[in-house]
Backbone bond lengths (Angstrom), bond angles and torsions (degrees), N, CA, C in turn:
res aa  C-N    CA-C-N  psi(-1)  N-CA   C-N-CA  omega(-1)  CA-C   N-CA-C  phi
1 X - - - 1.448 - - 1.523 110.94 -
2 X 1.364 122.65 -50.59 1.811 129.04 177.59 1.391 92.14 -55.29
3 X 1.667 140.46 -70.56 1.017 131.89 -176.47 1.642 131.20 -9.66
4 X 1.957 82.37 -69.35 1.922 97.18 173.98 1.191 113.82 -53.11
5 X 1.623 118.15 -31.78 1.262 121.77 -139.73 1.763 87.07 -77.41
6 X 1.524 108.24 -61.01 1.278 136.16 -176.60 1.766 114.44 -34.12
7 X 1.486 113.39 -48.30 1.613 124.94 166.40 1.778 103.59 -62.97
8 X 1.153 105.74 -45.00 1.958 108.77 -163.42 1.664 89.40 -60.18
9 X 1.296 140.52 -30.87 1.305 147.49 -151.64 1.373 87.98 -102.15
10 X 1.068 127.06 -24.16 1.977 121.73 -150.40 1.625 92.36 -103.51
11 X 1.583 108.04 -36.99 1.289 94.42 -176.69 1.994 113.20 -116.36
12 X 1.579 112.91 36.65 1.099 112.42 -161.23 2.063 87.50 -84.91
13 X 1.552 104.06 119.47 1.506 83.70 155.93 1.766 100.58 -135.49
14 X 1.161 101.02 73.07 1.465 95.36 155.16 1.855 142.19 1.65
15 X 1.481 83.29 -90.38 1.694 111.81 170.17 1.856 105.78 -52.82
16 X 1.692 118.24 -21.39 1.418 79.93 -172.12 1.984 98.72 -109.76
17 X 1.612 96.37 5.41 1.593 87.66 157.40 1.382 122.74 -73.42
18 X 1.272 110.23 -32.58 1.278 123.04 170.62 2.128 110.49 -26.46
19 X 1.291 97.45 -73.47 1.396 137.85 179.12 1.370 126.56 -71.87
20 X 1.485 114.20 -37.76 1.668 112.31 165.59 1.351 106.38 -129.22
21 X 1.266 121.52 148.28 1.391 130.20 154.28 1.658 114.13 -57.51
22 X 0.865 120.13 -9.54 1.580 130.47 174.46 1.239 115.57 -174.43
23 X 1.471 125.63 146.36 1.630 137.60 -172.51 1.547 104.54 -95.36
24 X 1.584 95.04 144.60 1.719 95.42 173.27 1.269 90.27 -93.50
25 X 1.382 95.98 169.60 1.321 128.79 -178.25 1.731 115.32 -40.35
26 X 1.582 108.21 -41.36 1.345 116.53 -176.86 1.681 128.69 -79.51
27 X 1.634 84.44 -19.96 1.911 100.91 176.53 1.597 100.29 -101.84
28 X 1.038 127.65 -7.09 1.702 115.48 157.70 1.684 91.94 -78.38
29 X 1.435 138.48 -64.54 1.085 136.08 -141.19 1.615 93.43 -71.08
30 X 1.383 134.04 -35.03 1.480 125.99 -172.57 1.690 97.08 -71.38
31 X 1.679 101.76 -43.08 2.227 80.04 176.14 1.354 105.30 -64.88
32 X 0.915 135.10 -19.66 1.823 116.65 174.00 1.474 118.08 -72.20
33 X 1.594 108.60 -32.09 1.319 114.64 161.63 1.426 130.88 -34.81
34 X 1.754 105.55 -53.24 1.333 125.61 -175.89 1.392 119.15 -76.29
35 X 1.462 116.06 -35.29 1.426 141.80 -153.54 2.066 98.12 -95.01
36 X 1.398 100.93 -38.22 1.568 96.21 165.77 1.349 105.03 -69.69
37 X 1.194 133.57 2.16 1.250 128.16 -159.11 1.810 109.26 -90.19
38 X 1.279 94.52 -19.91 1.896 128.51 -145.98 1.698 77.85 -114.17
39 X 1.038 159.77 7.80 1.425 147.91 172.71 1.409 118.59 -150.15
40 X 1.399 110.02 30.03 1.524 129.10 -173.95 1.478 108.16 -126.35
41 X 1.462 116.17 136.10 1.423 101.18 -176.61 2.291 87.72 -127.04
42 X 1.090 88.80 148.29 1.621 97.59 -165.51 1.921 83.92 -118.39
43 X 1.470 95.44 154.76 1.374 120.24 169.02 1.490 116.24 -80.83
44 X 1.484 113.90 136.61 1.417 135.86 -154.02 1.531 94.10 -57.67
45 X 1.142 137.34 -47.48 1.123 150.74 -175.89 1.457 111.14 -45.95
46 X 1.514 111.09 -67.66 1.556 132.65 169.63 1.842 105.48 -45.19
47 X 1.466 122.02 -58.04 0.918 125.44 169.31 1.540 145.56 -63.44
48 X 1.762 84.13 -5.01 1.971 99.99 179.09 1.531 91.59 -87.04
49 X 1.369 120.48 -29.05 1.746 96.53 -130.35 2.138 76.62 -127.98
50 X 1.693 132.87 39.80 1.085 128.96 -176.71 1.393 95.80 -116.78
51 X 1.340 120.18 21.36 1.393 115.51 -176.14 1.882 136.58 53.14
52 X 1.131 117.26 -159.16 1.532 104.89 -155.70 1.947 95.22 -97.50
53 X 1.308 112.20 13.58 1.554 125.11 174.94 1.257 117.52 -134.53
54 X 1.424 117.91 139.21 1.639 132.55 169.46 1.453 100.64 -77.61
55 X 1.192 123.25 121.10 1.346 131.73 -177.59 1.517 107.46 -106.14
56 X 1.325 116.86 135.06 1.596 126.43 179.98 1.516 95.63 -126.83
57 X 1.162 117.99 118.76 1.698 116.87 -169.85 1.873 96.75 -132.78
58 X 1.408 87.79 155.77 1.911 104.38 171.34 1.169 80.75 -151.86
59 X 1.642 77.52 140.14 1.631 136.16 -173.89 1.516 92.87 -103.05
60 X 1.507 127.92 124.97 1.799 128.03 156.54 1.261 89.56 99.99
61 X 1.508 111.71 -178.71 1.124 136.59 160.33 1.507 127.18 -36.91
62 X 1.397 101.59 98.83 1.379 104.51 -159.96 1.858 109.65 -94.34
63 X 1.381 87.01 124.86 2.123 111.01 -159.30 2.122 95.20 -86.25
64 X 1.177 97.08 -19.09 1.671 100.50 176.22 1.357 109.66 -32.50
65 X 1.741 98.56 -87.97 0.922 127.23 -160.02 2.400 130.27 107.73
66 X 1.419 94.86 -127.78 1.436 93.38 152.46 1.466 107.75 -104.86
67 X 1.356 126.66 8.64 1.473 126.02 161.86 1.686 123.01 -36.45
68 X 1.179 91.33 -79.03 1.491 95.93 175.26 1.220 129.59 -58.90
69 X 1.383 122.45 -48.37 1.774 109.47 155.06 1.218 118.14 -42.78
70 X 1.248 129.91 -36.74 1.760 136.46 -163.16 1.920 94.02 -73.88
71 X 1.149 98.66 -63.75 1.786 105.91 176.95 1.540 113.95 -40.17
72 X 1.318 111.98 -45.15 1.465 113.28 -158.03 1.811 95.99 -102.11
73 X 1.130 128.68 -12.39 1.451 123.90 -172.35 1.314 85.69 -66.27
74 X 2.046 104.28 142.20 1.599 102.35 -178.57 1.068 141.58 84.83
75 X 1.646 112.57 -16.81 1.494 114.82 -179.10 1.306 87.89 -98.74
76 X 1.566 88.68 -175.42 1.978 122.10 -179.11 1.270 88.75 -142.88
77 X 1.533 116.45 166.75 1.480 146.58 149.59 1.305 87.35 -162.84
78 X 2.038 99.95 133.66 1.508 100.55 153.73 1.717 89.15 98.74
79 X 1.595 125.86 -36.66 1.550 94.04 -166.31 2.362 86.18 99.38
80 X 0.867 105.44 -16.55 1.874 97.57 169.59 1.401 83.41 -133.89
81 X 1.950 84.45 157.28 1.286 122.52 172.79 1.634 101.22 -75.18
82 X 1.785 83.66 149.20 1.872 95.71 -177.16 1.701 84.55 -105.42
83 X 1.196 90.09 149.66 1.400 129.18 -172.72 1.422 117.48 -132.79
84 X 1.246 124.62 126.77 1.462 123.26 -178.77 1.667 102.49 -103.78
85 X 1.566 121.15 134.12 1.634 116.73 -179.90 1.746 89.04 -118.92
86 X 1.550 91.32 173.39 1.459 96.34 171.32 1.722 94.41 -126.59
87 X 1.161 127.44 125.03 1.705 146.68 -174.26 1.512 112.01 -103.19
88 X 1.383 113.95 144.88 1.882 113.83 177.93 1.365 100.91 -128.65
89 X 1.355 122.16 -25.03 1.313 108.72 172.06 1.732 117.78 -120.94
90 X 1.471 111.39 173.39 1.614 103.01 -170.62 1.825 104.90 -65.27
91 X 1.449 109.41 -52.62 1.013 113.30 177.31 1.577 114.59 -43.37
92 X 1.159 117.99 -45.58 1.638 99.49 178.89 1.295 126.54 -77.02
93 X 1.237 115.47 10.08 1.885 130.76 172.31 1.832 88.51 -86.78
94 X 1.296 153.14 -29.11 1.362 143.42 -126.12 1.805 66.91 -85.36
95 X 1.310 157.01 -63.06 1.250 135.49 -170.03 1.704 119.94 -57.45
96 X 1.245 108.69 -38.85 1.642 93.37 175.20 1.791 129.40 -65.49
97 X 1.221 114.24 155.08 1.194 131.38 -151.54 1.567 95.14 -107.35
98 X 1.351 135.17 -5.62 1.663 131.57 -171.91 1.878 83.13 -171.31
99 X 1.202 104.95 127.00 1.499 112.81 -176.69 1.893 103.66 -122.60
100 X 1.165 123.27 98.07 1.633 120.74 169.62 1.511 116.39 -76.45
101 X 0.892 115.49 102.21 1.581 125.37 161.51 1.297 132.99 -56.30
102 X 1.468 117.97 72.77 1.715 113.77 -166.42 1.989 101.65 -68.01
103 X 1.577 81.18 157.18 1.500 88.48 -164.95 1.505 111.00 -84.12
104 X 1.346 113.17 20.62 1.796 107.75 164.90 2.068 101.69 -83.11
105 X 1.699 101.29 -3.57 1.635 80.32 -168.44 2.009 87.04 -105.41
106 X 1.505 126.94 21.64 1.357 114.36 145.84 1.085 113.66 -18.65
107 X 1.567 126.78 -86.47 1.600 109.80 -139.55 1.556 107.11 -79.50
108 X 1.723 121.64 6.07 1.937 115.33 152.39 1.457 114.91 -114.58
109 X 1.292 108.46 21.47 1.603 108.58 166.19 1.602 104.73 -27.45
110 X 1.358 137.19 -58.18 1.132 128.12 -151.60 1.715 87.61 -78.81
111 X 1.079 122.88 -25.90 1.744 98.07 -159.72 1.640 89.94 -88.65
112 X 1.504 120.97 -30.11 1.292 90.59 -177.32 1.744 129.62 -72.70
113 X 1.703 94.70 -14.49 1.876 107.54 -177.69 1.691 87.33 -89.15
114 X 1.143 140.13 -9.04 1.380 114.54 160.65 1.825 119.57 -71.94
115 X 1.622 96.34 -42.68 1.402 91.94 -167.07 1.607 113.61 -76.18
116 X 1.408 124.86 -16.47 1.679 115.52 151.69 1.388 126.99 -79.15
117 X 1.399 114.89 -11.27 1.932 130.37 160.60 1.727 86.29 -6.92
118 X 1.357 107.64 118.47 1.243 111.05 140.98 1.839 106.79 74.89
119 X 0.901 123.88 20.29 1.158 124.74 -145.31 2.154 93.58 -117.59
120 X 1.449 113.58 -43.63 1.058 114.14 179.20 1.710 111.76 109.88
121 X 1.864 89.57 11.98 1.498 88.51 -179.37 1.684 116.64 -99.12
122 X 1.505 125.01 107.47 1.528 116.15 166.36 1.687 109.49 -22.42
123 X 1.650 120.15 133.43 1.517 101.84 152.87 1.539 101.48 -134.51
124 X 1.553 94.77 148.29 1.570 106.05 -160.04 1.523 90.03 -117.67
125 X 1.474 110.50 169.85 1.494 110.18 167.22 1.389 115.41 164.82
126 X 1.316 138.64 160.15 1.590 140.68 -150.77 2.011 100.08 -120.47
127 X 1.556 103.29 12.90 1.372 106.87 -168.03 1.397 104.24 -74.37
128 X 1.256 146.91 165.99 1.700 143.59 -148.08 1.682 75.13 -123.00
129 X 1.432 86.08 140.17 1.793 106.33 -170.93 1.798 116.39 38.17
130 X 1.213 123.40 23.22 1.767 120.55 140.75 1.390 114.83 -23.20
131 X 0.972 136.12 -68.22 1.290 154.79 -174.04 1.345 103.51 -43.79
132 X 1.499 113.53 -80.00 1.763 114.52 176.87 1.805 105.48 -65.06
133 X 1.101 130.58 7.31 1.317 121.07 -172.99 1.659 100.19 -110.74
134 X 1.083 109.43 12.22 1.349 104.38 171.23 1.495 110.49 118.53
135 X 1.314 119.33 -50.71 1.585 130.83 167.73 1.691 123.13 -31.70
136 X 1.051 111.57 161.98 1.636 116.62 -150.70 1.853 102.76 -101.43
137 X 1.490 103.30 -71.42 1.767 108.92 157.94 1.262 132.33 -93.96
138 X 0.892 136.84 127.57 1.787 132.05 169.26 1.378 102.01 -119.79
139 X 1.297 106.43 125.89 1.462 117.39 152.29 1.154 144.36 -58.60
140 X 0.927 170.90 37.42 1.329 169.57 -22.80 2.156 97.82 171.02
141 X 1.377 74.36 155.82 1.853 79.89 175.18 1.790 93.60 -130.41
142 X 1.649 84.92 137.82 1.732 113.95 -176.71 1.647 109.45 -109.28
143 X 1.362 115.47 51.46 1.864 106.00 176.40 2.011 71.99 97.30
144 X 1.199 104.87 -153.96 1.853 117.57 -174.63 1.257 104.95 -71.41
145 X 1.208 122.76 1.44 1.419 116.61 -172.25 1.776 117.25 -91.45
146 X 1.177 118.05 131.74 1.623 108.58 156.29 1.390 115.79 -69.20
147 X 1.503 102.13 151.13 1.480 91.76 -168.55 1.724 78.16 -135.96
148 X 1.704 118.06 -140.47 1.297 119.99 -158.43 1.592 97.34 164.90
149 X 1.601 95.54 109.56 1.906 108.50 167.92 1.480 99.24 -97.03
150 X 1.408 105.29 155.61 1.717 110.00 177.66 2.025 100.93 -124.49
151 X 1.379 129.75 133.72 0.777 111.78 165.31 1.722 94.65 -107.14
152 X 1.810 114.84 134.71 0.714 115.33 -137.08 1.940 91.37 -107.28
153 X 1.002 102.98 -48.17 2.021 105.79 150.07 1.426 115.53 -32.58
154 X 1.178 124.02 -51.32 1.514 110.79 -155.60 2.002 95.74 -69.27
155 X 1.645 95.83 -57.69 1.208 96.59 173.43 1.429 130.70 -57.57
156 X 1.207 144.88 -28.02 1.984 143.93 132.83 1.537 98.34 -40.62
157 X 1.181 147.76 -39.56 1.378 136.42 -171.58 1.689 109.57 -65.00
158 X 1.743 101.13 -31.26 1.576 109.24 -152.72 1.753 92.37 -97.08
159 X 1.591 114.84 7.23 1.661 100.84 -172.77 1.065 105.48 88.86
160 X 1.068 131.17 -1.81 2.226 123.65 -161.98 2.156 79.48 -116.21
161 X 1.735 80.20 137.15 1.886 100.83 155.89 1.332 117.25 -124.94
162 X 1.624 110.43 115.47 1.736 117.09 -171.53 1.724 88.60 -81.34
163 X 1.581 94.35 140.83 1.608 102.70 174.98 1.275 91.13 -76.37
164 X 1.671 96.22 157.62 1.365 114.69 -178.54 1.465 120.18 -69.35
165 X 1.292 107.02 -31.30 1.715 110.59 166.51 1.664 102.63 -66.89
166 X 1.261 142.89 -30.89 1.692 111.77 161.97 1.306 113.72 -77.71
167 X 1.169 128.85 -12.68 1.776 120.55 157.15 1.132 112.61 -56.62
168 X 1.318 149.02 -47.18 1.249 141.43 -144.30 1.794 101.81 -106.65
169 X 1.056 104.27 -6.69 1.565 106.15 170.34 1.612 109.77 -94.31
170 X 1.231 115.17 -32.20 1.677 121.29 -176.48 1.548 95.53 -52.54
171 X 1.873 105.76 146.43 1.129 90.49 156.53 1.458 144.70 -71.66
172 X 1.536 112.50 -12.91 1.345 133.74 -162.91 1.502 103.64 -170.16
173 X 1.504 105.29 126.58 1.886 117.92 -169.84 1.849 72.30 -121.19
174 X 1.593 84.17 127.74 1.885 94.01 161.80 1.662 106.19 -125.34
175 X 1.646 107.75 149.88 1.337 99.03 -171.41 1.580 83.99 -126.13
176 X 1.036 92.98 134.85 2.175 99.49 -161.02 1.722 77.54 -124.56
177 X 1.673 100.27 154.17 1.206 112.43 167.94 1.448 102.04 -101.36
178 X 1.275 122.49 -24.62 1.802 110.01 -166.37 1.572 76.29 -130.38
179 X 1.608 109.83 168.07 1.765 120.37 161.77 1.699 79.76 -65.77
180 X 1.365 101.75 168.99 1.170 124.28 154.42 1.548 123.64 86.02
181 X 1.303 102.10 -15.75 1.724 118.36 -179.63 1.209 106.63 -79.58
């Protein structure tokens, strides 16, 4: 029953039935953006010093659009407003709270998952093997469906605990000892 409950929440987008007869690919993927947001617990530390906003930021070429502002206008997590930024370097993600990795920044994946290392930032992203490369969510497609790998190390490495109800919806939780294994 938590399971169903847990997907009905993962894939609730209201506002864009409202607005489309069907979601692209990028406005389902920004409610997953938000909705991982709702099953993540961040360290007190990370959460003193992230200011009076939940920040959801992409790094690269951003595939959103006005998606993600549209998704996040209006919400809360936390008691603060979520806010979507757009970021160019790693260092300027060290404030966001959910970091998307568009896949034009592939060939520095590692410098950008170095420069939030430890930092307390989720990083999500649609890059092919993210997941074993060190990265926290990868999206993956199941038949038309979005789906969602968790590597479940990187995120315990970064201070962040995924509730166990978004484990059991992922298709695949990997617990890697190094990125890259």
């Amino acid at each position: 029953m938590t399971v169903v409950m847990v997907m009905l929440v993962l894939l609730q987008i209201p506002a864009l039935r409202a607005q489309h007869p069907k979601a692209s690919e990028y406005q389902v993927k920004a409610t997953y953006l938000y909705n991982f947001s709702r099953f993540v617990q961040w360290p007190a530390n990370v959460t003193a010093s992230q200011g009076d906003s939940f920040s959801i930021c992409v790094i690269g070429q951003d595939p959103f659009g006005p998606a993600l502002d549209a998704i996040l206008t209006g919400e809360t997590i936390e008691g603060k407003n979520v806010v979507a930024k757009r970021v160019a370097k790693p260092q300027d993600a060290l404030t966001c709270r959910v970091l998307y990795i568009s896949s034009s920044e592939n060939s520095r994946l590692g410098e950008v998952l170095a420069g939030v290392d430890k930092a307390g930032v989720l990083t999500v992203s649609d890059i092919p093997q993210f997941s074993q490369r060190g990265g926290m969510i990868q999206f993956v497609m199941e038949g038309n469906k979005i789906r969602f790998e968790v590597n479940l190390t990187s995120a315990q490495d970064a201070g962040l605990t995924l509730s166990s109800d978004l484990l059991k919806v992922a298709t695949a939780v990997r617990k890697l000892s190094q990125p890259g294994d």
